[in-house]
Backbone as ProteinMPNN parsed JSONL, in Angstrom:
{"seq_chain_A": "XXXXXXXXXXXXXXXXXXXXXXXXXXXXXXXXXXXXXXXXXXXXXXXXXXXXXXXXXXXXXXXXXXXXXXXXXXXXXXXXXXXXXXXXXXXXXXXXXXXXXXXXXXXXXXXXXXXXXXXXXXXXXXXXXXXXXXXXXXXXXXXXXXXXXXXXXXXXXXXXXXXXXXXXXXXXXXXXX", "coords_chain_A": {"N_chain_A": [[34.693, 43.449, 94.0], [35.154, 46.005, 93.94], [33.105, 46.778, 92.259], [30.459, 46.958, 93.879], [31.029, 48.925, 96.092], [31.504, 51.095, 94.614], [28.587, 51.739, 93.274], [27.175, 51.803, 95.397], [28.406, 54.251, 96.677], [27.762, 56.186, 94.732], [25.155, 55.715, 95.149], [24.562, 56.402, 97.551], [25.615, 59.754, 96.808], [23.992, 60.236, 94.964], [21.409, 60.306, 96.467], [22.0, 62.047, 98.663], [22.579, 64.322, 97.292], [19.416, 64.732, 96.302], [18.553, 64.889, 98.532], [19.049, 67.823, 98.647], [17.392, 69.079, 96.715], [15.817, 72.159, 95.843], [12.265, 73.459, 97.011], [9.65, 73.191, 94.871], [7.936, 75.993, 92.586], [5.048, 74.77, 92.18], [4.482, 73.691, 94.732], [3.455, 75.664, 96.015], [0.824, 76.082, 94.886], [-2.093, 76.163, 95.993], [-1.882, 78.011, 97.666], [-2.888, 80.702, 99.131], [-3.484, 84.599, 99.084], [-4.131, 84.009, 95.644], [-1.031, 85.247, 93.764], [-1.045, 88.081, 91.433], [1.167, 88.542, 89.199], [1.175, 90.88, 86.987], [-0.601, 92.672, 88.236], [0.24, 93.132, 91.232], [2.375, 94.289, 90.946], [2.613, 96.962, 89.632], [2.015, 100.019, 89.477], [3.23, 101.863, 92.656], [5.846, 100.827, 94.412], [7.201, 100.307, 98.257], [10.248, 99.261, 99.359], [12.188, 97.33, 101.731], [15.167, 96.453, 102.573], [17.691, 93.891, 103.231], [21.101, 92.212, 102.884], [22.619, 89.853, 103.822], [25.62, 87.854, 104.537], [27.833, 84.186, 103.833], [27.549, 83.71, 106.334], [25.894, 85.243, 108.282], [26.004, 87.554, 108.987], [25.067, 91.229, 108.835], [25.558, 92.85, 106.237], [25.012, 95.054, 104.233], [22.088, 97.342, 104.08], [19.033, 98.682, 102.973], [16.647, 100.754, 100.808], [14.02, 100.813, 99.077], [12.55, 102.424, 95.984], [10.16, 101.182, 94.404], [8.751, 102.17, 90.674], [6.5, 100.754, 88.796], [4.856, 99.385, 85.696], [2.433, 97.944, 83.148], [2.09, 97.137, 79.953], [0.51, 95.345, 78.162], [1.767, 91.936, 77.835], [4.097, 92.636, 78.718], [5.946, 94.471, 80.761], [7.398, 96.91, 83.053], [9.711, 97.38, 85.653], [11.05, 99.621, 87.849], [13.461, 100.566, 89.228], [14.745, 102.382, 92.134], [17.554, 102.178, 94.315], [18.886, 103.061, 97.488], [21.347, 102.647, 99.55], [22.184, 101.871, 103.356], [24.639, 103.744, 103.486], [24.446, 105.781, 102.123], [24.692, 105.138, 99.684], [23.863, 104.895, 96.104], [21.793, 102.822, 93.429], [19.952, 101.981, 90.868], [18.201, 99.749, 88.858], [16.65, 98.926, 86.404], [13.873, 96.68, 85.266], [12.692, 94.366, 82.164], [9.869, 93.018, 82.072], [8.196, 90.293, 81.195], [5.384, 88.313, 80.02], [5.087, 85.106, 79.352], [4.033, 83.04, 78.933], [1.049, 80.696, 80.572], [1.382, 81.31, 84.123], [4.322, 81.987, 83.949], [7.15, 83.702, 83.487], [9.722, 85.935, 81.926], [12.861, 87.825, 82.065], [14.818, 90.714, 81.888], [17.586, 92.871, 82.837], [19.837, 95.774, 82.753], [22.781, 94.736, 84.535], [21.874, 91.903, 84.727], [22.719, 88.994, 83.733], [22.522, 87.485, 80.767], [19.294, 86.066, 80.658], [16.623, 85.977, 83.101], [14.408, 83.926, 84.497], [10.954, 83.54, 85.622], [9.077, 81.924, 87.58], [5.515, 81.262, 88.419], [2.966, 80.567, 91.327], [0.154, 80.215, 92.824], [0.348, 82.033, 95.6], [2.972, 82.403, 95.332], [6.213, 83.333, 93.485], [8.93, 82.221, 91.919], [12.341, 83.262, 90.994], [14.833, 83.148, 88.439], [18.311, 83.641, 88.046], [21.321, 85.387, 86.725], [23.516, 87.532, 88.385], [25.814, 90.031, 87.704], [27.743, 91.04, 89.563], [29.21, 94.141, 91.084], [32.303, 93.866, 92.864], [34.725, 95.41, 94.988], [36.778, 96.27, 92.779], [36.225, 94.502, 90.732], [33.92, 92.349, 88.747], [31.652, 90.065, 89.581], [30.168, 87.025, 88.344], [26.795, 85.817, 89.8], [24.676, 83.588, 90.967], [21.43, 83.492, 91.24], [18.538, 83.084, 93.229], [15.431, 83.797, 94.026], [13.169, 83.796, 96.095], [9.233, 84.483, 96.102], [6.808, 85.739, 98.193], [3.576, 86.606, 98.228], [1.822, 88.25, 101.032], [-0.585, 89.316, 101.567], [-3.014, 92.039, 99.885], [-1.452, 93.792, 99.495], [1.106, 93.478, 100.761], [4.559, 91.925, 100.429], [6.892, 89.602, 100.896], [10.536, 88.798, 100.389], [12.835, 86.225, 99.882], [16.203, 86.268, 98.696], [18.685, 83.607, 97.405], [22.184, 83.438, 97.087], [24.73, 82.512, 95.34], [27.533, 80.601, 94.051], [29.057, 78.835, 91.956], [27.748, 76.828, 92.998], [28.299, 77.418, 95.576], [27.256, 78.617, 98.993], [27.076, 82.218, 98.852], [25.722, 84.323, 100.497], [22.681, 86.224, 101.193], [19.577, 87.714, 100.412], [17.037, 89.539, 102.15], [14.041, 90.746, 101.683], [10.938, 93.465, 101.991], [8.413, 93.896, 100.433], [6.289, 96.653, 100.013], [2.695, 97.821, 98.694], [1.929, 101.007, 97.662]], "CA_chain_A": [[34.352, 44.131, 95.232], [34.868, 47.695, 93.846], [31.46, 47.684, 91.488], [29.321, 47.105, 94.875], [31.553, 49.726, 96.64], [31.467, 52.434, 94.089], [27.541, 51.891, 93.384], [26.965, 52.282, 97.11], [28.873, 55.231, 96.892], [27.124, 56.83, 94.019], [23.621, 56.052, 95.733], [24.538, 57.574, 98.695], [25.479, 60.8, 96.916], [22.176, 60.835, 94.834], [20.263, 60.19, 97.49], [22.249, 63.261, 99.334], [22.098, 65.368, 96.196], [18.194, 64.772, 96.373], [17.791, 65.798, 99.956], [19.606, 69.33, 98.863], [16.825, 69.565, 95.916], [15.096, 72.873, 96.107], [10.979, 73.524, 96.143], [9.086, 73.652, 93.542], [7.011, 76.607, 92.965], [3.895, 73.925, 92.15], [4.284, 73.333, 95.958], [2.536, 76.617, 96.952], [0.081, 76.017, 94.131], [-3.254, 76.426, 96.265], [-1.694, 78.892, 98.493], [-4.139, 82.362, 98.925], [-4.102, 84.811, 98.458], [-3.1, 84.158, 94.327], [-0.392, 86.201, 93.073], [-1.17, 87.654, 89.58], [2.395, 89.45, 88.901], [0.864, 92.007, 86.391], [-1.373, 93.35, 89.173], [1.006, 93.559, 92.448], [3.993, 94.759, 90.213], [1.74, 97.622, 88.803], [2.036, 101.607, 90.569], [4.779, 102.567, 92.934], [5.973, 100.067, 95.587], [8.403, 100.355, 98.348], [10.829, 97.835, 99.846], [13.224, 97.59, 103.071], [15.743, 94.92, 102.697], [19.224, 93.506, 103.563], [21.864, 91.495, 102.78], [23.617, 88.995, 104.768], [26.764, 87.006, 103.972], [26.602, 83.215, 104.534], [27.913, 83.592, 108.08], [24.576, 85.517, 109.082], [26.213, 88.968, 109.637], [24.024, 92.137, 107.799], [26.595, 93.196, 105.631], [24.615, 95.921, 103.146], [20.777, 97.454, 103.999], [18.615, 99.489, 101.797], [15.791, 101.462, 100.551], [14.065, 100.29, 97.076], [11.652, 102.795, 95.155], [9.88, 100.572, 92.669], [7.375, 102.329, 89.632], [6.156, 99.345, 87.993], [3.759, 99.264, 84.434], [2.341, 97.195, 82.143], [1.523, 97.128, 78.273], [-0.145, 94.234, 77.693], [2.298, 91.278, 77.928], [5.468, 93.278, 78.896], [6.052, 94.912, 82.168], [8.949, 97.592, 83.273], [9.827, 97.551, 86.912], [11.8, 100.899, 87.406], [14.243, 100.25, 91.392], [15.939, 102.859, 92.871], [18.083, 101.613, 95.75], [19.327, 103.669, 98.461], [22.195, 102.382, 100.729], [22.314, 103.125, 104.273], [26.164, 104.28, 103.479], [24.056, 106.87, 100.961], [25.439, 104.958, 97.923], [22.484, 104.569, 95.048], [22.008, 102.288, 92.347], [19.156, 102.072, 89.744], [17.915, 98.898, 88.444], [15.337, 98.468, 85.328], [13.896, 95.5, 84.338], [11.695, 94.613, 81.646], [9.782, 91.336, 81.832], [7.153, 89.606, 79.667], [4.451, 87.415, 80.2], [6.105, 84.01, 78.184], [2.765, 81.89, 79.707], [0.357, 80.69, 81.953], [2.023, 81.72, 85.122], [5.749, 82.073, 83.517], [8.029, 84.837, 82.763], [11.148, 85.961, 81.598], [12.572, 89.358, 82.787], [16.103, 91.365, 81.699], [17.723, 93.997, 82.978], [21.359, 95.807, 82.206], [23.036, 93.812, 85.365], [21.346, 90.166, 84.708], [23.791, 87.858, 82.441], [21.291, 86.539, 80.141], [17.601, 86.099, 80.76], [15.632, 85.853, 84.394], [12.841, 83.205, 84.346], [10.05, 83.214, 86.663], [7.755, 81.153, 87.525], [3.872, 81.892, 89.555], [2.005, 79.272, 91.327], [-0.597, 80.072, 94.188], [0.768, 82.989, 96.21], [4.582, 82.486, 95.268], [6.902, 83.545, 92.897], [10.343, 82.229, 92.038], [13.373, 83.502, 89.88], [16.223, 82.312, 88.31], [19.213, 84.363, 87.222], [22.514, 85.337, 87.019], [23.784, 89.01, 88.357], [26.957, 90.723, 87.725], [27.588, 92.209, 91.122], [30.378, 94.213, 91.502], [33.078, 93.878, 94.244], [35.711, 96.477, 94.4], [37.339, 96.33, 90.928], [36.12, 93.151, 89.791], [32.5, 92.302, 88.449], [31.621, 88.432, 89.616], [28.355, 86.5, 87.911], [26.479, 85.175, 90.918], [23.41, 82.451, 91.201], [20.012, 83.879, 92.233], [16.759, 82.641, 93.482], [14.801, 84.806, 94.565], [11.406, 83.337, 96.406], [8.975, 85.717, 96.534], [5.64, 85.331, 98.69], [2.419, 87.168, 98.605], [1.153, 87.698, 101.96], [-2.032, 90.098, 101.499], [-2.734, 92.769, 98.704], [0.025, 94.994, 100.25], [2.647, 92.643, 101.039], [5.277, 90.443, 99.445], [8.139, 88.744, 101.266], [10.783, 88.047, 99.093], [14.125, 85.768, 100.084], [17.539, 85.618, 97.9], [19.763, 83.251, 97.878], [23.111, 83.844, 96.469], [25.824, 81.333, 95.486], [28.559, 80.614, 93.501], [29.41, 77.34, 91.771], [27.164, 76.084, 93.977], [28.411, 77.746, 97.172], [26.793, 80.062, 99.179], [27.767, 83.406, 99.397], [25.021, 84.794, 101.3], [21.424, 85.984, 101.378], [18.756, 89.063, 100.564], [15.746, 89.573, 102.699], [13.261, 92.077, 101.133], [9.718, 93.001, 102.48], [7.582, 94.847, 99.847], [4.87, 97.401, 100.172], [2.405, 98.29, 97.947], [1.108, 101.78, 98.267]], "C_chain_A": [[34.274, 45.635, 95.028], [33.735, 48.062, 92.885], [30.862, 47.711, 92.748], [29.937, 48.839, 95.62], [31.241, 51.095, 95.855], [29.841, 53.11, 93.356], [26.771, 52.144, 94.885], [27.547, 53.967, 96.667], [28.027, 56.642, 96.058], [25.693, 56.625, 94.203], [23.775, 57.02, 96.453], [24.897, 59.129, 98.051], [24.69, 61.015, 95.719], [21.56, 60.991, 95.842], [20.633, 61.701, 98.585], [22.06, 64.427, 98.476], [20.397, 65.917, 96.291], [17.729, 65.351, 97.379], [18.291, 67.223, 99.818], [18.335, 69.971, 97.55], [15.981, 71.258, 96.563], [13.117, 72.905, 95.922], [10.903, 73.462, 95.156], [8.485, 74.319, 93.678], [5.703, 75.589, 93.209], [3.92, 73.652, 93.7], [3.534, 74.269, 96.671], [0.911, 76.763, 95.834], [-1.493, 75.973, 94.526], [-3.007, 77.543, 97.547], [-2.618, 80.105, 97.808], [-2.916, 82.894, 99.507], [-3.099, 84.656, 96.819], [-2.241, 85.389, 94.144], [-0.785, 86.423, 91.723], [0.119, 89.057, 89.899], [2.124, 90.755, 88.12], [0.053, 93.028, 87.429], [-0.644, 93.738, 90.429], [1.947, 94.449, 91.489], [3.567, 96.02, 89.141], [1.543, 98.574, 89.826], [3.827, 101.606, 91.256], [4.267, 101.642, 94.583], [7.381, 100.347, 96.496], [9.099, 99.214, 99.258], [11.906, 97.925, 100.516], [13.67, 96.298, 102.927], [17.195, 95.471, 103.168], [20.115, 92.6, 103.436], [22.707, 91.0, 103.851], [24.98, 88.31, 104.021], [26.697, 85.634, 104.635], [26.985, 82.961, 106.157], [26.571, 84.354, 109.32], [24.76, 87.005, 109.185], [25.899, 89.797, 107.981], [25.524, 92.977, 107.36], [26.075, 94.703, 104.418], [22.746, 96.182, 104.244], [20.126, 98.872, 103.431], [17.065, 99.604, 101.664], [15.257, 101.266, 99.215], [12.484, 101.224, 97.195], [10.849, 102.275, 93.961], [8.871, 101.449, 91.659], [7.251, 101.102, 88.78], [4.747, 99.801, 87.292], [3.915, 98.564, 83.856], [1.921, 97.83, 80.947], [1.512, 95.815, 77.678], [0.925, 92.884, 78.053], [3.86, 91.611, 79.006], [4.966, 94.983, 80.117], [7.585, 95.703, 82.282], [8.891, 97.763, 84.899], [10.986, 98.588, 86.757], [12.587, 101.025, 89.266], [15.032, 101.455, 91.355], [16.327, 102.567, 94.077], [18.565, 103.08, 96.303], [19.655, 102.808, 99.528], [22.093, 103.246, 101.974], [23.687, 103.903, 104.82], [25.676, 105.371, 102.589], [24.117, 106.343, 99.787], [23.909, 104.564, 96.979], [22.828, 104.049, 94.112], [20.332, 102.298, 91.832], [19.22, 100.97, 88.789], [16.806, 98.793, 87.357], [14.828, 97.381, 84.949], [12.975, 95.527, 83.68], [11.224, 92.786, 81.664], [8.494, 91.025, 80.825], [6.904, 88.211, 80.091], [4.667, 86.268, 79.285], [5.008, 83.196, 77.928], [1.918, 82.0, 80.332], [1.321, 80.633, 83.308], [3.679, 81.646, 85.004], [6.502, 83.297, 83.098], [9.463, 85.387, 82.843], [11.078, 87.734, 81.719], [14.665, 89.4, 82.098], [16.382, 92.282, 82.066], [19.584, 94.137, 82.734], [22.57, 95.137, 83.391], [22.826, 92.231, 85.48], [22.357, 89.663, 83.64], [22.669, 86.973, 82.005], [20.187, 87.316, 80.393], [17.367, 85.633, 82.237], [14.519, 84.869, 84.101], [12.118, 82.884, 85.631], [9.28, 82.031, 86.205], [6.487, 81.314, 89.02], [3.382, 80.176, 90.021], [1.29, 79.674, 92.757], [0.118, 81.941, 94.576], [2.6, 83.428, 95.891], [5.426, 82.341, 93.883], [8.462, 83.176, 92.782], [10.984, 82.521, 90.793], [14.227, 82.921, 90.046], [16.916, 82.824, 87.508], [20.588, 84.661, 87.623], [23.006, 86.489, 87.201], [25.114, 89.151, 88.35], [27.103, 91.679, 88.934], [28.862, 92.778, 91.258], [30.796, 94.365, 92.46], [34.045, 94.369, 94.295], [35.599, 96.289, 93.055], [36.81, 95.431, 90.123], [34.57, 93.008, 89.919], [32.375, 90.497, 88.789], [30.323, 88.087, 89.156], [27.844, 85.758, 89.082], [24.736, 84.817, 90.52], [22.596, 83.45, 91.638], [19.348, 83.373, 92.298], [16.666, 83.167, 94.568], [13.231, 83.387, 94.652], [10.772, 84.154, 97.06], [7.542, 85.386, 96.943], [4.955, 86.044, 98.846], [1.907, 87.003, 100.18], [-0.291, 88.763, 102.319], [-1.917, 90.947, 100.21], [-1.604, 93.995, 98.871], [1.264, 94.756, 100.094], [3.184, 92.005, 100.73], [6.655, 90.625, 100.432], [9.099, 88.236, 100.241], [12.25, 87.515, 99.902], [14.977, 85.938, 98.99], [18.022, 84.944, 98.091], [20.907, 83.363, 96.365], [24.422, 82.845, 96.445], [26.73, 81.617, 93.91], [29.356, 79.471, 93.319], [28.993, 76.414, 93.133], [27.414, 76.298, 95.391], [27.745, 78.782, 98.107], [27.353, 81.377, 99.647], [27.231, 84.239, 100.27], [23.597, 84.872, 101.139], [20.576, 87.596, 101.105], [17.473, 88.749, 100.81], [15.204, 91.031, 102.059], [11.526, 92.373, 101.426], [9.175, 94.298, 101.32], [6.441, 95.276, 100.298], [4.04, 97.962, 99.303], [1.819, 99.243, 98.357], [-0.459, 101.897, 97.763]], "O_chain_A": [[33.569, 46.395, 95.692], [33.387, 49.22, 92.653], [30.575, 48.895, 92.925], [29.176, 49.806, 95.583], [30.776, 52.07, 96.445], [29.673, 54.276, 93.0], [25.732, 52.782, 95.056], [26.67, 54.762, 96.329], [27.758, 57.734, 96.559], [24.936, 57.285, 93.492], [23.382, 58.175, 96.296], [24.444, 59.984, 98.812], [24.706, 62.196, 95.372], [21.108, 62.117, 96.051], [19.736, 62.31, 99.167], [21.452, 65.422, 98.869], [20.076, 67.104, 96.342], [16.782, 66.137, 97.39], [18.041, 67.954, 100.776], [18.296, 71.191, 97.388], [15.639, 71.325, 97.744], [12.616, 72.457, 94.89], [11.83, 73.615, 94.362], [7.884, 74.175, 94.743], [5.272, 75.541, 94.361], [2.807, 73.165, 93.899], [2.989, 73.981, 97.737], [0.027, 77.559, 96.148], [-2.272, 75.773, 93.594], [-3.935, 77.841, 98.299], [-2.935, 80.376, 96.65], [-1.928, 82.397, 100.049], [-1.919, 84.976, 96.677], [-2.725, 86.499, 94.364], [-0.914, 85.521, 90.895], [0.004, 90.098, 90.546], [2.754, 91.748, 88.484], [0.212, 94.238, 87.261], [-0.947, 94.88, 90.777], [1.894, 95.644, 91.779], [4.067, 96.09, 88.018], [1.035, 98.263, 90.904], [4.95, 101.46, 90.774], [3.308, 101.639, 95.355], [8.456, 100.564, 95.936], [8.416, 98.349, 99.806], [12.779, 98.625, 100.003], [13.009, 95.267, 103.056], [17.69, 96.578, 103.379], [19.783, 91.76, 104.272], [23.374, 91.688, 104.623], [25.107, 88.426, 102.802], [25.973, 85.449, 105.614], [26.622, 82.047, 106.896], [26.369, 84.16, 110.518], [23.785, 87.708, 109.447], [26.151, 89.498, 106.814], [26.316, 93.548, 108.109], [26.998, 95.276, 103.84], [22.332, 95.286, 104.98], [20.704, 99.958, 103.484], [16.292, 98.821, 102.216], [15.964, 101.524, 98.241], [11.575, 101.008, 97.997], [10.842, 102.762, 92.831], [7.756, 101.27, 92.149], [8.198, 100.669, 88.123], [3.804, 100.346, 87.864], [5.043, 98.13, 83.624], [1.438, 98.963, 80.935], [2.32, 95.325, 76.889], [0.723, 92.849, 79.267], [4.423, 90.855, 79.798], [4.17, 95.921, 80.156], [8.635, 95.291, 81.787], [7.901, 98.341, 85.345], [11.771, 98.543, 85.809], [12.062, 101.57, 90.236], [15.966, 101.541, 90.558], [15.508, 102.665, 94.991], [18.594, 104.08, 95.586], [18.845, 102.281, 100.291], [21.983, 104.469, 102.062], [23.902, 104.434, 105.909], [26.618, 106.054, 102.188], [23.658, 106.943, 98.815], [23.01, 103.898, 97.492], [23.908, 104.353, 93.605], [19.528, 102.711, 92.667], [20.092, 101.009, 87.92], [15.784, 98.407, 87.924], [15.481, 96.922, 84.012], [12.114, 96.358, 83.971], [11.869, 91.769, 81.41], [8.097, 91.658, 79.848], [7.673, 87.298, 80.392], [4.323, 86.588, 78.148], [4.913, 82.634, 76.836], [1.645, 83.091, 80.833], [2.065, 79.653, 83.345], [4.294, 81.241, 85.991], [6.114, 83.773, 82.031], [10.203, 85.222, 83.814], [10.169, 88.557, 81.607], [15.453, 88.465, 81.954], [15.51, 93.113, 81.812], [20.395, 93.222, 82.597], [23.614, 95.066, 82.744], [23.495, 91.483, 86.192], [22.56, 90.362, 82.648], [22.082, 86.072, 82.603], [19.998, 88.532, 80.402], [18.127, 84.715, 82.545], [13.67, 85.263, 83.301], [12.546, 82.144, 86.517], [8.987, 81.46, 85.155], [6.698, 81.433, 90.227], [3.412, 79.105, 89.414], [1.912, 79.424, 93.79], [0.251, 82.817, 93.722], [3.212, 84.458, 96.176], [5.319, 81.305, 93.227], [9.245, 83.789, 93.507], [10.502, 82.213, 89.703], [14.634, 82.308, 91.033], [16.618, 82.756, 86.316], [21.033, 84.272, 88.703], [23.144, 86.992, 86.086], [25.72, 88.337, 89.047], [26.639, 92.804, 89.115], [29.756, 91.988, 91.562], [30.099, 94.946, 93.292], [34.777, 93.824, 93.469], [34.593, 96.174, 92.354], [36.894, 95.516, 88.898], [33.96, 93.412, 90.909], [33.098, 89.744, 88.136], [29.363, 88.771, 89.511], [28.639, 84.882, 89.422], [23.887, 85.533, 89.989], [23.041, 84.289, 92.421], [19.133, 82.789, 91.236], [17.307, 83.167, 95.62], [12.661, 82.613, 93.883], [11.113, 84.642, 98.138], [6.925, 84.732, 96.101], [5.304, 86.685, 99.837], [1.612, 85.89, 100.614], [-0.832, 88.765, 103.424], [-0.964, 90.754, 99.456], [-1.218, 94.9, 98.132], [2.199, 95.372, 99.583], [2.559, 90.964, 100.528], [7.271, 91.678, 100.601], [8.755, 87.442, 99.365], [12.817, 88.387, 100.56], [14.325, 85.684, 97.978], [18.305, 85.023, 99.286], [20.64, 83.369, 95.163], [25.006, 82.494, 97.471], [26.604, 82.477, 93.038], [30.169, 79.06, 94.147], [29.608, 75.677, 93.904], [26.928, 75.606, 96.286], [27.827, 79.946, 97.716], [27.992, 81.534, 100.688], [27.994, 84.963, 100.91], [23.032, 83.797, 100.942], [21.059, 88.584, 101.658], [16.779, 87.996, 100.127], [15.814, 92.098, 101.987], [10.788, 91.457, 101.064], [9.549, 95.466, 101.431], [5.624, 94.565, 100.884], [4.62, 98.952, 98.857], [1.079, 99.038, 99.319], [-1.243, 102.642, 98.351]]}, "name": "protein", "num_of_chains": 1, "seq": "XXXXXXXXXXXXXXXXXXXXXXXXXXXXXXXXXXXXXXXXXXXXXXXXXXXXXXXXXXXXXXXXXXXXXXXXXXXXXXXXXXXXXXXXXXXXXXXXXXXXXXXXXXXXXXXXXXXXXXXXXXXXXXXXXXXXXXXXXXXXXXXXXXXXXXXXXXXXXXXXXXXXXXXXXXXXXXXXX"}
């Protein structure tokens, strides 16, 4: 009586696991207008976002300066943030074209490697940031989904977790000038 019981049990939490799967980019894969990442992510962009925590309340909001260039494969995105407490940070990354619509990105904050991936209008990452919190530095989950919505504009979500929990959320609306 306990194999039926404990195969029941282990359907039901595939089958719940499965309903928590995330998109796939390939799901926006005829979405307009295309993103080509070397081309939006190329001049000087700027970007109004904010952080939530996962209870909903805006806990951080900010000011992002991007210069972004290419050289052929390899790309430098160049962030200055501005808090609206004044506080500034300065982000670099460098990424690189790995594929057809794939890429891998580093900067001195990421643990490891960043991997994108393009499909249609939408962009997603996947990485791990060292964020610090008072005294202590914690590695935290990202995915970032980032959406083209004209040659101007990109929408981009975070989500932010932690052994699988969530810790909260970054909304970011880019502008290209």
């Amino acid at each position: 009586m306990k194999l039926p019981l404990r195969l029941c049990a282990a359907l039901l939490l595939a089958t719940g696991l499965a309903g928590c799967a995330a998109p796939s980019p390939e799901l926006y894969a005829a979405q307009q207008p295309a993103l080509d990442v070397t081309r939006y992510f190329n001049g000087t962009l700027d970007a109004h976002g904010m952080f939530q925590d996962r209870s909903g309340a805006v806990i951080k909001r900010f000011v992002v300066v991007m210069r972004a260039s290419w050289q052929g494969d390899t790309g430098i995105l160049d962030e200055d943030f501005t808090y609206a407490d004044g506080a500034r940070q300065k982000r670099v990354w460098t990424l690189k074209k790995t594929g057809a619509g794939t890429f891998s990105a580093t900067a001195a904050d990421v643990v490891g490697t960043a991997h994108g991936v393009v499909a249609g209008n939408a962009l997603r990452w996947k990485y791990v940031l060292a964020q610090p919190v008072g005294d202590k530095v914690y590695n935290v989950d990202m995915e970032d989904w980032m959406f083209l919505i004209d040659d101007k504009v990109m929408l981009n979500r975070t989500a932010m977790s932690k052994f699988g929990v969530d810790l909260g959320s970054v909304t970011l609306s880019f502008t290209k000038r």
